[in-house]
C-alpha positions in Angstrom: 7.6 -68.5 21.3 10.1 -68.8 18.3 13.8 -69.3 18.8 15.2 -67.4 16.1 17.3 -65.3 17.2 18.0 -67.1 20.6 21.8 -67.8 21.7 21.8 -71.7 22.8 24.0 -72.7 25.5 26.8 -74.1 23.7 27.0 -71.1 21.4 27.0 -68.6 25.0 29.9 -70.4 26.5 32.2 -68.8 23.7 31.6 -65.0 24.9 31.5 -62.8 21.3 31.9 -59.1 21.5 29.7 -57.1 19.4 30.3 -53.2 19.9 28.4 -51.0 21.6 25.5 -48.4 21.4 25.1 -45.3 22.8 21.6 -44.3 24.3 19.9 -41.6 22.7 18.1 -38.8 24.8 15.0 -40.8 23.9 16.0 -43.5 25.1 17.2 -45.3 21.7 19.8 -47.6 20.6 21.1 -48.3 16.7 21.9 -52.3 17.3 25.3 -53.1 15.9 25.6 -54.0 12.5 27.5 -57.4 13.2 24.7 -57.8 15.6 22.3 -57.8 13.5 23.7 -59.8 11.4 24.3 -62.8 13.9 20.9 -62.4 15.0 19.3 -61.7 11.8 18.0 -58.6 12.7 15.9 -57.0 10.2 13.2 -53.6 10.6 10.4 -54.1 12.3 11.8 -57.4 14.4 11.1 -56.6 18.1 13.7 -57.1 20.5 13.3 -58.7 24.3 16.0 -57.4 26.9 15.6 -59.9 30.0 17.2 -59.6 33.1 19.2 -62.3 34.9 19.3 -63.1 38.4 23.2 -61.8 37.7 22.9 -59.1 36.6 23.2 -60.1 33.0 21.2 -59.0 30.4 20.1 -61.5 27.4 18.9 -60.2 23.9 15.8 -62.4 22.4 15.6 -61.3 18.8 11.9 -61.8 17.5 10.9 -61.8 13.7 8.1 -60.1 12.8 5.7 -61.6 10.9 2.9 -60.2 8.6 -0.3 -61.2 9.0 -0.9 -62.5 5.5 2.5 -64.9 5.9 0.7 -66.0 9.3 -2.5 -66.5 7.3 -0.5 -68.6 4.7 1.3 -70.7 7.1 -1.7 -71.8 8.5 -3.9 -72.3 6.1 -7.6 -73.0 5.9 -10.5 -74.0 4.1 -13.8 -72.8 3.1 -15.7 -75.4 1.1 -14.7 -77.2 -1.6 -12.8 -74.9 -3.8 -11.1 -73.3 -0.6 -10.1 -69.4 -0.4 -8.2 -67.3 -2.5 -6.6 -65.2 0.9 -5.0 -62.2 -1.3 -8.3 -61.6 -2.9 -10.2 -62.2 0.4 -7.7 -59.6 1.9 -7.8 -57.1 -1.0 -11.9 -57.3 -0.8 -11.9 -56.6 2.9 -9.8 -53.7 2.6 -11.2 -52.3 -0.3 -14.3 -52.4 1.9 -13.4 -50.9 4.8 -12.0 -48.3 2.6 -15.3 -47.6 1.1 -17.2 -47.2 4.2 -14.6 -45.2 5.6 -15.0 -42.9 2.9 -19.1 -43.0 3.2 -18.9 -42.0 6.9 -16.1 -39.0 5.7 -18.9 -37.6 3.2 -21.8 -38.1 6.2 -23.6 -40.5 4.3 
């Protein structure tokens, strides 16, 4: 699990109030912008609402990550000259892409 996004202790002793949200009929929220901000917040981060044995509730903000930025951070080899992972990517798709067009005609 990732911190970022995490309140520490020292930081939660000084209470900091951010607005409010009002709860669509779906069951949405727009996050505050100052929120966001202090969280750094961004689409397509995913948020954790956890209960405390208070009642409180604590906000875990959660970057996303693509796939290809987890690929680079973690890095492997194949061989000596190693992989080049956007072309490895691009080939795979461009791939599936074809057969999903083979099995669209019947063929």
């Amino acid at each position: 699990m990732t911190t970022e996004g995490l309140v520490t202790a020292k930081q939660a002793t000084a209470e900091q109030d951010f607005g409010e949200a009002t709860v669509t009929s779906k069951g949405q929220i727009t996050v505050p912008n100052d929120l966001r901000k202090a969280l750094d917040i961004s689409a397509g981060d995913r948020l954790r609402f956890v209960r405390a044995p208070d009642g409180s509730v604590r906000l875990e903000a959660r970057k996303r990550r693509r796939i290809v930025d987890f690929a680079r951070a973690n890095a492997f080899r194949a061989g000596e000259a190693g992989l080049d992972l956007d072309k490895t990517i691009d080939e795979a798709i461009t791939l599936a892409m074809e057969e999903r067009e083979r099995r669209s005609r019947g063929g």
